[in-house]
CHARMM-style PDB file with segment names, atoms N, HN, CA, C and O in Angstrom:
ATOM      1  N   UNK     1     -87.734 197.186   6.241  1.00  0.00      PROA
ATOM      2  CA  UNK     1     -86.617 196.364   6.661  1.00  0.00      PROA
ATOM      3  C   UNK     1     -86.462 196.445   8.179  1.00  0.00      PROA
ATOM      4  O   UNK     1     -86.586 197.460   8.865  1.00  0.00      PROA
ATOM      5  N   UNK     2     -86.230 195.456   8.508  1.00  0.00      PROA
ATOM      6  HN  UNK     2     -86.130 194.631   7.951  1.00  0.00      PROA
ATOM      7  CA  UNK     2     -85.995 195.395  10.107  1.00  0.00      PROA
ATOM      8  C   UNK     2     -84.929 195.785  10.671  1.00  0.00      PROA
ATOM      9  O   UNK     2     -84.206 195.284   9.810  1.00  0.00      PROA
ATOM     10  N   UNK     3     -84.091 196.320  11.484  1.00  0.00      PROA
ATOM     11  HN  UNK     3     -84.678 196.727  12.183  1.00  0.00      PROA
ATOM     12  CA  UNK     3     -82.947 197.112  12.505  1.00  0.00      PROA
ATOM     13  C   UNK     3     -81.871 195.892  11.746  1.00  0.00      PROA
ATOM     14  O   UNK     3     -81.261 196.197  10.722  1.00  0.00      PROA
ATOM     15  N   UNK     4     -81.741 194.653  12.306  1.00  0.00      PROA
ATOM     16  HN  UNK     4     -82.237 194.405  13.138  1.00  0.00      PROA
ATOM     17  CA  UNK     4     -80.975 193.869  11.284  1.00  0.00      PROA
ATOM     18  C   UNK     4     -80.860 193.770  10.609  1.00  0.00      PROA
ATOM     19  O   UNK     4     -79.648 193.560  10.580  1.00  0.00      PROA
ATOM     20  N   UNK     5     -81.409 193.683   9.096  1.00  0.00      PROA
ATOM     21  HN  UNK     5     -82.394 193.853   9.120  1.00  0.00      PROA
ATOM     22  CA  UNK     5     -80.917 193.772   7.979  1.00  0.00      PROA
ATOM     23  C   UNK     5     -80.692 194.786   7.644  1.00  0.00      PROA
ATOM     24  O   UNK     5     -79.911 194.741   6.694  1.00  0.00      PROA
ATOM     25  N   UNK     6     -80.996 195.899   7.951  1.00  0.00      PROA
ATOM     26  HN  UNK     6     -81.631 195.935   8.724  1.00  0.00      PROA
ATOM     27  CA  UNK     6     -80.825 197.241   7.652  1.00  0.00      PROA
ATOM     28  C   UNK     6     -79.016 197.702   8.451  1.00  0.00      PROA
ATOM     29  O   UNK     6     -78.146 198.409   7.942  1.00  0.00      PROA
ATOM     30  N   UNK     7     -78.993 197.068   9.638  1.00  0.00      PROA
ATOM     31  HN  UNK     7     -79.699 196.494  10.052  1.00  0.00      PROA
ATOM     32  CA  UNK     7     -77.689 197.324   9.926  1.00  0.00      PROA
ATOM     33  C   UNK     7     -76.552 196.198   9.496  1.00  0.00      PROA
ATOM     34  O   UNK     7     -75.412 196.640   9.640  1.00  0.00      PROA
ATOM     35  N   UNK     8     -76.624 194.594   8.910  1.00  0.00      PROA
ATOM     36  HN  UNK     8     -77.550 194.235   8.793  1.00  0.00      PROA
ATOM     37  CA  UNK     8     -76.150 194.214   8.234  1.00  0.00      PROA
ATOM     38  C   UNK     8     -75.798 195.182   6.832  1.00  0.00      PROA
ATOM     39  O   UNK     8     -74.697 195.666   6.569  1.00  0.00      PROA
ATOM     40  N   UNK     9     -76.698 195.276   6.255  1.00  0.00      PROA
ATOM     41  HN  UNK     9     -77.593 194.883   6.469  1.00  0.00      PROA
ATOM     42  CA  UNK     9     -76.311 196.210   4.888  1.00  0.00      PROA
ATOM     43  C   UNK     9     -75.524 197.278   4.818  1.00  0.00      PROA
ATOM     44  O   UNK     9     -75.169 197.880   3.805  1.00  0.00      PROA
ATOM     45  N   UNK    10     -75.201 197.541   6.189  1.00  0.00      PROA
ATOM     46  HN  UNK    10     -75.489 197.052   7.012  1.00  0.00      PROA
ATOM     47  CA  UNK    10     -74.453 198.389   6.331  1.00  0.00      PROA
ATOM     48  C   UNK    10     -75.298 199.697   6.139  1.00  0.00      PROA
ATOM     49  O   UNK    10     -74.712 200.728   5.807  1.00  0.00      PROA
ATOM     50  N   UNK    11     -76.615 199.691   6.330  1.00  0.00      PROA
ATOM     51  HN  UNK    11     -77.091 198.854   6.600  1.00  0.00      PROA
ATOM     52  CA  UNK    11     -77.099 201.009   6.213  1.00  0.00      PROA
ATOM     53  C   UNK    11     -77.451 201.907   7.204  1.00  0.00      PROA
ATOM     54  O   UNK    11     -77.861 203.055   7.035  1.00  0.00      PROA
ATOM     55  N   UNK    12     -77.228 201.192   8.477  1.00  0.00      PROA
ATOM     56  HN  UNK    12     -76.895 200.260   8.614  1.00  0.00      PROA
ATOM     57  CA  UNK    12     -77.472 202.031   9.722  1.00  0.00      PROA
ATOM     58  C   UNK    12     -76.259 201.404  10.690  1.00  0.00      PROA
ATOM     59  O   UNK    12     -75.614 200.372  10.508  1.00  0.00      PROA
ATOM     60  N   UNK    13     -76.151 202.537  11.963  1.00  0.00      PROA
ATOM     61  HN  UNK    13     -76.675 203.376  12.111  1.00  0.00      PROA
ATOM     62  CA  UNK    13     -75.409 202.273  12.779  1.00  0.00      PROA
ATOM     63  C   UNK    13     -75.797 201.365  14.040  1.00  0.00      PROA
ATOM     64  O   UNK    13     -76.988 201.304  14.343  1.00  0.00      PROA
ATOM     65  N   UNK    14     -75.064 200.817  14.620  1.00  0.00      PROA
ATOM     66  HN  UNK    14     -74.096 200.867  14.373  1.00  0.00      PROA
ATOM     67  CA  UNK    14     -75.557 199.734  15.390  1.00  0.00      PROA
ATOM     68  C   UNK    14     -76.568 201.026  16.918  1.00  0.00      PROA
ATOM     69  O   UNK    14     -77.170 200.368  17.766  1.00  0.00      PROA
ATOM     70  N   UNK    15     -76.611 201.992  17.023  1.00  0.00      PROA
ATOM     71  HN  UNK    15     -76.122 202.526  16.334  1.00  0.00      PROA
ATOM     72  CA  UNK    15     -76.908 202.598  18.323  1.00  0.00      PROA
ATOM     73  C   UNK    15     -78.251 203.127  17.578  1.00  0.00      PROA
ATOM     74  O   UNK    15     -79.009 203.881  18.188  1.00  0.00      PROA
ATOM     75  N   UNK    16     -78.552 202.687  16.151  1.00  0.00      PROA
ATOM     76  HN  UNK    16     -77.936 202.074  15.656  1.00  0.00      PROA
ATOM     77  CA  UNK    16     -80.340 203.016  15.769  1.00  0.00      PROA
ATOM     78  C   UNK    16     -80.801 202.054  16.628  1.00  0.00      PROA
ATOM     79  O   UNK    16     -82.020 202.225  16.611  1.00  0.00      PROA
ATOM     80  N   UNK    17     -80.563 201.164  17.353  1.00  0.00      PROA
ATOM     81  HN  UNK    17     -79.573 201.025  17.366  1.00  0.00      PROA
ATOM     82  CA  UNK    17     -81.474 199.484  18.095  1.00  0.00      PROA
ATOM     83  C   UNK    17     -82.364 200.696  18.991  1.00  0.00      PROA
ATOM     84  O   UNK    17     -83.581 200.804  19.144  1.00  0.00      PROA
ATOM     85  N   UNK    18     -81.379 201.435  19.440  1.00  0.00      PROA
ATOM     86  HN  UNK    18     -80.390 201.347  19.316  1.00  0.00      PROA
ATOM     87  CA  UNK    18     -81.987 202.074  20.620  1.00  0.00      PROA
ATOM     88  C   UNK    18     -83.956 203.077  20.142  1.00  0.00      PROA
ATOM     89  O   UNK    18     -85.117 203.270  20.502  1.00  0.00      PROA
ATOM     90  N   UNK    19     -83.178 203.269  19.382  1.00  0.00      PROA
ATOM     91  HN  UNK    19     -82.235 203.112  19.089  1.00  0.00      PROA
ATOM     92  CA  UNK    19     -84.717 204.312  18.335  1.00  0.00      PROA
ATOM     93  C   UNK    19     -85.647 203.354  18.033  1.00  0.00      PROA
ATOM     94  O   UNK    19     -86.835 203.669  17.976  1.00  0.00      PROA
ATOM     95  N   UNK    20     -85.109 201.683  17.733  1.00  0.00      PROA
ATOM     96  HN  UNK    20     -84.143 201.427  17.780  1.00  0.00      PROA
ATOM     97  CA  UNK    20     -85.997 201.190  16.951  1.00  0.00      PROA
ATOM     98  C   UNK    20     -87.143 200.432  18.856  1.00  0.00      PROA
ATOM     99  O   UNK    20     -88.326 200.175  19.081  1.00  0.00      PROA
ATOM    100  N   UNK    21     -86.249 200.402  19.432  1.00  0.00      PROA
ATOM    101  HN  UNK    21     -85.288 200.612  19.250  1.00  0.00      PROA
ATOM    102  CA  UNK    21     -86.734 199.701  20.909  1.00  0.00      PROA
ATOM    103  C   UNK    21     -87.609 200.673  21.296  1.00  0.00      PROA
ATOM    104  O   UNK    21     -88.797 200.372  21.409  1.00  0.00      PROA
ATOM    105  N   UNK    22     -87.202 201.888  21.541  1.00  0.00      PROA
ATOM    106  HN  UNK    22     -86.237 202.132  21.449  1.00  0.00      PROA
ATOM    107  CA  UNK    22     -88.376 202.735  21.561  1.00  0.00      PROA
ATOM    108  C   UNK    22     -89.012 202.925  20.648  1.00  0.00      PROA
ATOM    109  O   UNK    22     -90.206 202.752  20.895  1.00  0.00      PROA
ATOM    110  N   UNK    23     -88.836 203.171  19.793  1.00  0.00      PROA
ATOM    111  HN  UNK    23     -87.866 203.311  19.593  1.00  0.00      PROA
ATOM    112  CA  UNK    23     -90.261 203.052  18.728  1.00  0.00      PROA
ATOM    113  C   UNK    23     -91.197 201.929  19.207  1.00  0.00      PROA
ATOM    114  O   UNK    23     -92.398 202.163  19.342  1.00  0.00      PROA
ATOM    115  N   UNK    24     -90.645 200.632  19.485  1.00  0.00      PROA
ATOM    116  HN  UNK    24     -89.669 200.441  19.376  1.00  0.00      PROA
ATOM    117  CA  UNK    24     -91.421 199.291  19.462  1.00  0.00      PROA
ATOM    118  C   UNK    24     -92.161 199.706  20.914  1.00  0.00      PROA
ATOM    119  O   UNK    24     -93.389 199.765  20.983  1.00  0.00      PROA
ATOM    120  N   UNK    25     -91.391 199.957  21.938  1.00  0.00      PROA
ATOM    121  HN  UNK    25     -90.394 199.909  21.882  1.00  0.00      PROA
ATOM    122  CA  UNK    25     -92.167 200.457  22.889  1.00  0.00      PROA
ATOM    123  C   UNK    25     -93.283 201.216  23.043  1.00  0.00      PROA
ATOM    124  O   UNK    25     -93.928 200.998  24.068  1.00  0.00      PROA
ATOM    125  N   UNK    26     -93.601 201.880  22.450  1.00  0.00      PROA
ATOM    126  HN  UNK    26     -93.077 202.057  21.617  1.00  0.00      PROA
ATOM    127  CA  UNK    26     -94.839 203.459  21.909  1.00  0.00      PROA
ATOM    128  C   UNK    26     -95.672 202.570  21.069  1.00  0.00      PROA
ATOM    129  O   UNK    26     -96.869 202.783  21.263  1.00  0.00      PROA
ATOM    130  N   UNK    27     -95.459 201.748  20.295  1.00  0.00      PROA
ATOM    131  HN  UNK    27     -94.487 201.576  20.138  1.00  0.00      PROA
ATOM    132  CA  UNK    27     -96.353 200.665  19.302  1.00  0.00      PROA
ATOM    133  C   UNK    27     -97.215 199.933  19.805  1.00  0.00      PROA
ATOM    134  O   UNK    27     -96.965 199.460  20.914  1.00  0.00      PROA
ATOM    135  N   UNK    28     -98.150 199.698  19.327  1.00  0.00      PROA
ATOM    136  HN  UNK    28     -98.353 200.082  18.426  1.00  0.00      PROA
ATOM    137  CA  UNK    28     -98.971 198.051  19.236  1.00  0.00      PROA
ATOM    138  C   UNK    28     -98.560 196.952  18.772  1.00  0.00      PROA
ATOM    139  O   UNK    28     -98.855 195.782  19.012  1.00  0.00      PROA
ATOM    140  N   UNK    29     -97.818 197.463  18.051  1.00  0.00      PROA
ATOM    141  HN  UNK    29     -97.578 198.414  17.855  1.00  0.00      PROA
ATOM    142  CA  UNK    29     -97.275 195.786  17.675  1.00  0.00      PROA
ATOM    143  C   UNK    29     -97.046 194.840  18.687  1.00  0.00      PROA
ATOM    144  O   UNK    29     -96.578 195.040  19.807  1.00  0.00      PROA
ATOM    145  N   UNK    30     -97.505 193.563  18.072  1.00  0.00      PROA
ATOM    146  HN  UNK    30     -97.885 193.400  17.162  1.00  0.00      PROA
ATOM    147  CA  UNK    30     -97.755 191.998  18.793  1.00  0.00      PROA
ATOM    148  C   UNK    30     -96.997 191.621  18.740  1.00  0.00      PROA
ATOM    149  O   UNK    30     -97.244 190.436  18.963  1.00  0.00      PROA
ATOM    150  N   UNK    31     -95.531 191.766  18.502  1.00  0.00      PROA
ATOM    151  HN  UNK    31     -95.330 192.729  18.321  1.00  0.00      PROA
ATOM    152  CA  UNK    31     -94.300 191.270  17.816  1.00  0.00      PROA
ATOM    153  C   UNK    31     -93.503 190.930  19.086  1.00  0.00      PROA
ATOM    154  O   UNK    31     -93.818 191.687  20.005  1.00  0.00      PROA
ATOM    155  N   UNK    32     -92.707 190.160  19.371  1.00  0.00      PROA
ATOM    156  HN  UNK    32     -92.452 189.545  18.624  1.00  0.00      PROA
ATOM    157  CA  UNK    32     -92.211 190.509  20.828  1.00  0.00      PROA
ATOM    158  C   UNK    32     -90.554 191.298  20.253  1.00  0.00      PROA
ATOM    159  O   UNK    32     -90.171 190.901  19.152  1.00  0.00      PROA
ATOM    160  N   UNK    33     -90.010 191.932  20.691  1.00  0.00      PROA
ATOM    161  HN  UNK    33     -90.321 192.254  21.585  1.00  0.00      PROA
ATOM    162  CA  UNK    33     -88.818 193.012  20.935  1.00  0.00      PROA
ATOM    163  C   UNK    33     -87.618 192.434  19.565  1.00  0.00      PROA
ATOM    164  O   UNK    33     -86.986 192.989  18.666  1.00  0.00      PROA
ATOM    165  N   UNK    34     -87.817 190.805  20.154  1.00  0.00      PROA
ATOM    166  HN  UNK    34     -88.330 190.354  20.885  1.00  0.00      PROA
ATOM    167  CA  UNK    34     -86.889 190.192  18.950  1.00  0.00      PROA
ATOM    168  C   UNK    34     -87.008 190.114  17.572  1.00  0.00      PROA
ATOM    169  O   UNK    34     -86.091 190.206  16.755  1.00  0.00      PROA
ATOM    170  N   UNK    35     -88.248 189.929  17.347  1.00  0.00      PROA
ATOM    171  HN  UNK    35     -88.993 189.854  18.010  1.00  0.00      PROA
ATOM    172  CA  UNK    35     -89.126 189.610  16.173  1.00  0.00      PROA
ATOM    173  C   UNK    35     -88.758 191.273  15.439  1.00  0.00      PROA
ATOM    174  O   UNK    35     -88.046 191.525  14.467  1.00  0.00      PROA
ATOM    175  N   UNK    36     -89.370 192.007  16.132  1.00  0.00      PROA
ATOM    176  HN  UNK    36     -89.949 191.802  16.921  1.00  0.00      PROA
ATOM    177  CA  UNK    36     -89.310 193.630  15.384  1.00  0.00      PROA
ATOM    178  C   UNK    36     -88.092 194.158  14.980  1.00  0.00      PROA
ATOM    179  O   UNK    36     -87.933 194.974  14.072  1.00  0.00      PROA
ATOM    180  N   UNK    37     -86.956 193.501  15.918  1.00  0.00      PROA
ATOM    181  HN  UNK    37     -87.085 192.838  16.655  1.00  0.00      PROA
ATOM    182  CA  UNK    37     -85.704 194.153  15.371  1.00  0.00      PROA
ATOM    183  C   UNK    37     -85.288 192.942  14.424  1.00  0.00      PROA
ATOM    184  O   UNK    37     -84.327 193.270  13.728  1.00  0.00      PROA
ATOM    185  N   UNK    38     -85.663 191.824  14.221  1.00  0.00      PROA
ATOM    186  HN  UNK    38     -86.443 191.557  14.786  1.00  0.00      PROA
ATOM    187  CA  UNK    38     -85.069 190.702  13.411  1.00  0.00      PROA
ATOM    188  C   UNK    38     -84.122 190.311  14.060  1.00  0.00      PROA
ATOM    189  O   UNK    38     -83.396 189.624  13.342  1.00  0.00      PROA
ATOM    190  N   UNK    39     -83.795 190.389  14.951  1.00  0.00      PROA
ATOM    191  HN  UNK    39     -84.385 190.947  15.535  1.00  0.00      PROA
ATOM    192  CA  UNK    39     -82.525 189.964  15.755  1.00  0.00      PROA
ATOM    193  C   UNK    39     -83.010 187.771  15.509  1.00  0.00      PROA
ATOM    194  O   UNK    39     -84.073 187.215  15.232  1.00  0.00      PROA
ATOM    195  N   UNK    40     -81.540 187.194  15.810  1.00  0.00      PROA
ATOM    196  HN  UNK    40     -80.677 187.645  16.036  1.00  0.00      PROA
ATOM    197  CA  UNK    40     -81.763 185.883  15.809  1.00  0.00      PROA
ATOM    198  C   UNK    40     -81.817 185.731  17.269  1.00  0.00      PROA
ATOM    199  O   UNK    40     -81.643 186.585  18.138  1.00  0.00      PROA
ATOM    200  N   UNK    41     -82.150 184.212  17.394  1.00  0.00      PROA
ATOM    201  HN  UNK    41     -82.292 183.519  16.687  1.00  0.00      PROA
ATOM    202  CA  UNK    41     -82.653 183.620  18.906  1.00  0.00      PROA
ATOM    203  C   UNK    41     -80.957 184.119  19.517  1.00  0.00      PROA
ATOM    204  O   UNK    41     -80.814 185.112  20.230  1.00  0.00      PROA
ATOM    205  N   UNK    42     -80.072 183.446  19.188  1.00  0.00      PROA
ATOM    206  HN  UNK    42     -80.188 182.639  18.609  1.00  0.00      PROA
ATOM    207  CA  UNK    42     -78.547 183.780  19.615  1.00  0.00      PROA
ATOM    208  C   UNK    42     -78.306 185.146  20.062  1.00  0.00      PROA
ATOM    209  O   UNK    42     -77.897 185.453  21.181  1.00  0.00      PROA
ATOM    210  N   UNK    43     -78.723 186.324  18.659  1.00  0.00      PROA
ATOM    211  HN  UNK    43     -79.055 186.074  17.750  1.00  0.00      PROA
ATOM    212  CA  UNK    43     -78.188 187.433  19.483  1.00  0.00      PROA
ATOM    213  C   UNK    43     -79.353 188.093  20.345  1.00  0.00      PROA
ATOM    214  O   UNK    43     -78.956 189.104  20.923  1.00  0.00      PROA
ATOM    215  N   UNK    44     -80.183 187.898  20.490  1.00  0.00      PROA
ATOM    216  HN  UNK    44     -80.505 187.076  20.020  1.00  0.00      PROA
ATOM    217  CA  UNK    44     -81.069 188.180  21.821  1.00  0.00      PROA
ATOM    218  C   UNK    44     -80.697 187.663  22.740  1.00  0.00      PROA
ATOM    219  O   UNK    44     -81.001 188.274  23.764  1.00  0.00      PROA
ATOM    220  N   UNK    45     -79.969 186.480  22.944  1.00  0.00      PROA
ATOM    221  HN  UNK    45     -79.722 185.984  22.111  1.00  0.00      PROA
ATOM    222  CA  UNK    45     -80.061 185.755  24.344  1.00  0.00      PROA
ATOM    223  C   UNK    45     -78.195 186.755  24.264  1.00  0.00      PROA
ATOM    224  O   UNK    45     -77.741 187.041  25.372  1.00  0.00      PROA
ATOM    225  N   UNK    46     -77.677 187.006  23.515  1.00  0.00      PROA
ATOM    226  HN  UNK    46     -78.047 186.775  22.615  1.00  0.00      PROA
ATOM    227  CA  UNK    46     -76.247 187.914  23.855  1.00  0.00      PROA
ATOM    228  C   UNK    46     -76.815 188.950  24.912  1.00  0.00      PROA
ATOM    229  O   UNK    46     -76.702 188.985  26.137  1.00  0.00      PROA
ATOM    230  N   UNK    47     -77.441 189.752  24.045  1.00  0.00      PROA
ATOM    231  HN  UNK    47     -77.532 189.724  23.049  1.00  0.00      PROA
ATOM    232  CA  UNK    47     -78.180 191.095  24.630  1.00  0.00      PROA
ATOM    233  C   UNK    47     -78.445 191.053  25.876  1.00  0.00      PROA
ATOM    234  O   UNK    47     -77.835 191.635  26.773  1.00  0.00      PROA
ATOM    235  N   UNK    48     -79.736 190.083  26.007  1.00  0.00      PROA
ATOM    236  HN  UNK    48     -80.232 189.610  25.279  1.00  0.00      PROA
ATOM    237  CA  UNK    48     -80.123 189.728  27.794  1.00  0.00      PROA
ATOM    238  C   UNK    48     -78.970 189.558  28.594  1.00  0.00      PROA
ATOM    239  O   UNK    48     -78.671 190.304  29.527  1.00  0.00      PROA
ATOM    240  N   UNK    49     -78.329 188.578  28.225  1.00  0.00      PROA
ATOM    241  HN  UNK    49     -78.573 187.972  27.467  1.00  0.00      PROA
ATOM    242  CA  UNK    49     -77.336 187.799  29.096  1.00  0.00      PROA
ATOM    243  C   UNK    49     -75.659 188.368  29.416  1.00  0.00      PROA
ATOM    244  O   UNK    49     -74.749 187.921  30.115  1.00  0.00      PROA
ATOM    245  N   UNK    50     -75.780 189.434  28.624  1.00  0.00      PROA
ATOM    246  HN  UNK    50     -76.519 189.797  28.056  1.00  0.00      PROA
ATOM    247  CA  UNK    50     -74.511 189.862  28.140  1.00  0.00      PROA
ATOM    248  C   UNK    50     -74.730 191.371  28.324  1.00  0.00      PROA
ATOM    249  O   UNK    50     -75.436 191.753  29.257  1.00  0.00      PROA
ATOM    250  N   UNK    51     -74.317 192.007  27.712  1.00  0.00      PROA
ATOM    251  HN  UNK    51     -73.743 191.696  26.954  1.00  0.00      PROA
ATOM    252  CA  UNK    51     -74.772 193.885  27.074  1.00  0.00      PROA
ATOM    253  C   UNK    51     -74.885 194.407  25.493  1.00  0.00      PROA
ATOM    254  O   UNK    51     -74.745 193.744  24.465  1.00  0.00      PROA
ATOM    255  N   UNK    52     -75.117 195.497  25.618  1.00  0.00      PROA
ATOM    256  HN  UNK    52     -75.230 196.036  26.453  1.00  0.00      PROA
ATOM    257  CA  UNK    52     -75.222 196.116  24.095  1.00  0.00      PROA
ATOM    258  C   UNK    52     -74.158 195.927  23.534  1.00  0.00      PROA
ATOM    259  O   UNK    52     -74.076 195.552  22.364  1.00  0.00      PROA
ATOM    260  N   UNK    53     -72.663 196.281  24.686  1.00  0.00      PROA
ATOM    261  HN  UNK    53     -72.730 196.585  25.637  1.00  0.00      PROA
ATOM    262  CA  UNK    53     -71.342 196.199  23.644  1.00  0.00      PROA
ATOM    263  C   UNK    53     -71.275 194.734  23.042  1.00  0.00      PROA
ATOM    264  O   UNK    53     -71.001 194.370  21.898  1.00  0.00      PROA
ATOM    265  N   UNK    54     -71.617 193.992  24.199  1.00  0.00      PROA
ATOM    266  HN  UNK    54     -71.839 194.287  25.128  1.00  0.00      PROA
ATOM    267  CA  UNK    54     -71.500 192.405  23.655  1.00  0.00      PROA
ATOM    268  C   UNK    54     -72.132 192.169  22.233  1.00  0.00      PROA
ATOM    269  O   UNK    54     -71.527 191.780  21.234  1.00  0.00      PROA
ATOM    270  N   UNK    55     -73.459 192.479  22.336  1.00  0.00      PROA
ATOM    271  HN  UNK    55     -73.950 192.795  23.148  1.00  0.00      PROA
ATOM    272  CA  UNK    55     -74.633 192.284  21.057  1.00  0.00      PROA
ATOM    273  C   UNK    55     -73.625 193.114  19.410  1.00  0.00      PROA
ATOM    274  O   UNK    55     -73.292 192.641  18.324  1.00  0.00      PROA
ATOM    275  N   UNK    56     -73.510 194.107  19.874  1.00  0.00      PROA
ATOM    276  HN  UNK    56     -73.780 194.492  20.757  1.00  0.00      PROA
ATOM    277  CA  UNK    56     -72.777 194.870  18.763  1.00  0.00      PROA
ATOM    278  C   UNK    56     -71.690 194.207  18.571  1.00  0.00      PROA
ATOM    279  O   UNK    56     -71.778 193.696  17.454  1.00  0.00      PROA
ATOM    280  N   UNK    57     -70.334 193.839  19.250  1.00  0.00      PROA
ATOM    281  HN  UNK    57     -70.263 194.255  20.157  1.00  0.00      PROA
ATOM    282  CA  UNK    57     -69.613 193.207  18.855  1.00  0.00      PROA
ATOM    283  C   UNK    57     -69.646 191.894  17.868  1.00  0.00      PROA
ATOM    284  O   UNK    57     -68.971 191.715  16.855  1.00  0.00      PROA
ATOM    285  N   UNK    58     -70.686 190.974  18.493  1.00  0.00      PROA
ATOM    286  HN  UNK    58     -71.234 191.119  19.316  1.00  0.00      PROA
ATOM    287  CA  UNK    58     -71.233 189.664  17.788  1.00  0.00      PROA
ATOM    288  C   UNK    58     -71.619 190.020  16.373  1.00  0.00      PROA
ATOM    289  O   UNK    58     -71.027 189.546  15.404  1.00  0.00      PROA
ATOM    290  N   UNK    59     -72.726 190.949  16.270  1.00  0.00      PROA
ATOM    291  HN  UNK    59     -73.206 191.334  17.058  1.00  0.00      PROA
ATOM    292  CA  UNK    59     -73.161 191.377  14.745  1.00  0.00      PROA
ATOM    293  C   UNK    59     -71.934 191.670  13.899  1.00  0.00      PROA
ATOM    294  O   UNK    59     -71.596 190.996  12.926  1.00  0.00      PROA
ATOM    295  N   UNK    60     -71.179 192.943  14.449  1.00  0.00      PROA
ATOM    296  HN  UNK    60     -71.453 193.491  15.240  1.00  0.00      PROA
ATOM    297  CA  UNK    60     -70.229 193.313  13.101  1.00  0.00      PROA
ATOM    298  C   UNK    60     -69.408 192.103  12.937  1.00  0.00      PROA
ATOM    299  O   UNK    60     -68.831 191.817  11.888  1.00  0.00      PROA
ATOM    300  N   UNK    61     -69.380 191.383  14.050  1.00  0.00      PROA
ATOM    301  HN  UNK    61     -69.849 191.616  14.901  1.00  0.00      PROA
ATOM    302  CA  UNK    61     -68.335 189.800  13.266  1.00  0.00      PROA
ATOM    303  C   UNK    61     -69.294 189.269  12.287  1.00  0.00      PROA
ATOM    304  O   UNK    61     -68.851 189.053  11.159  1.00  0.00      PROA
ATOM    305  N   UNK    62     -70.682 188.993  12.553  1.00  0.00      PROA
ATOM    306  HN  UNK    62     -71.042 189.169  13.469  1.00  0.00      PROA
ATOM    307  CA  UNK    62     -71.091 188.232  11.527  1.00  0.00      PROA
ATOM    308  C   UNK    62     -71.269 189.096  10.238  1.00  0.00      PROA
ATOM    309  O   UNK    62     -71.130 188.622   9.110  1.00  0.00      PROA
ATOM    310  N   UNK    63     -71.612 190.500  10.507  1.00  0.00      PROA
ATOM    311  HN  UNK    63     -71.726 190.886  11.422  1.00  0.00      PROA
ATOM    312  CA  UNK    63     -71.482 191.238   9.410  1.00  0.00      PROA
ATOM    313  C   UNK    63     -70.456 191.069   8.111  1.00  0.00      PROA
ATOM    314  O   UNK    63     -70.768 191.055   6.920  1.00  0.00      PROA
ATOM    315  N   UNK    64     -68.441 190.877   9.019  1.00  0.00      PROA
ATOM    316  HN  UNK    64     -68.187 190.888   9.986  1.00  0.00      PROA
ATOM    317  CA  UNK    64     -68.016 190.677   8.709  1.00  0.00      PROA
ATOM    318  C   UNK    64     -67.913 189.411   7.659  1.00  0.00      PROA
ATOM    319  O   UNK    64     -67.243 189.330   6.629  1.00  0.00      PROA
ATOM    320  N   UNK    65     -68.645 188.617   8.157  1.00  0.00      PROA
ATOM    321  HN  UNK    65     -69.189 188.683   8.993  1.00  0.00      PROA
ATOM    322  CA  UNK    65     -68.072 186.927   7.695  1.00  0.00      PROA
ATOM    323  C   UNK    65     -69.188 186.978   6.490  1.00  0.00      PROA
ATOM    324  O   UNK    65     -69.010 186.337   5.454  1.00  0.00      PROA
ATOM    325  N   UNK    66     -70.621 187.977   6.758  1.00  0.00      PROA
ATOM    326  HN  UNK    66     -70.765 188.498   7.599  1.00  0.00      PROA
ATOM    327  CA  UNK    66     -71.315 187.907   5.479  1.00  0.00      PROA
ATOM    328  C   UNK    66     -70.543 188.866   4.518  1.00  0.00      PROA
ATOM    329  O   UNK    66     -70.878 188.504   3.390  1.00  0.00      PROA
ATOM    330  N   UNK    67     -69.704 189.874   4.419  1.00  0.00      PROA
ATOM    331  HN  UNK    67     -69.432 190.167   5.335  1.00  0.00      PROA
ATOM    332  CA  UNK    67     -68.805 190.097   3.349  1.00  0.00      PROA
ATOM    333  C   UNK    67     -68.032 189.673   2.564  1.00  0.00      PROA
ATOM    334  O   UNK    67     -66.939 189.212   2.891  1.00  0.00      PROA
ATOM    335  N   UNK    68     -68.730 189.799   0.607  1.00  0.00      PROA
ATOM    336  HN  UNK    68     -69.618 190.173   0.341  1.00  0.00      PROA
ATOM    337  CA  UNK    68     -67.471 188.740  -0.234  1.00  0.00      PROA
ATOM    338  C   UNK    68     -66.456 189.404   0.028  1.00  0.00      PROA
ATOM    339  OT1 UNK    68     -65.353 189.026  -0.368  1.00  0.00      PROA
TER     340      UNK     68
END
């Protein structure tokens, strides 16, 4: 599972991105940064353009709105 769905599910905390970025960093993977964490086009361009608090904030709202 990718950093996103895994932190949608509520199964990890939003400050694993950081473990999973370095991990991706130390890798071969061909993936570019977005792709590996599953992040969408939207919250990558948060991240860049914005900060981590920004990026985290955005997710747990949508987190939120995916809760019945």
């Amino acid at each position: 599972m990718t950093f996103r769905e895994q932190f949608m599910a509520g199964i990890i905390e939003f400050e694993e991105i950081f473990d999973y970025t370095q991990d991706w960093n130390f890798s071969d993977d061909t993936r570019t940064l977005r792709e590996y964490l599953g992040l969408t086009e939207e919250e990558e361009d948060i991240w860049i353009s914005q900060s981590d608090e920004a990026l985290e904030e955005f997710m747990n709202q949508e987190r939120q709105k995916e809760e019945p």
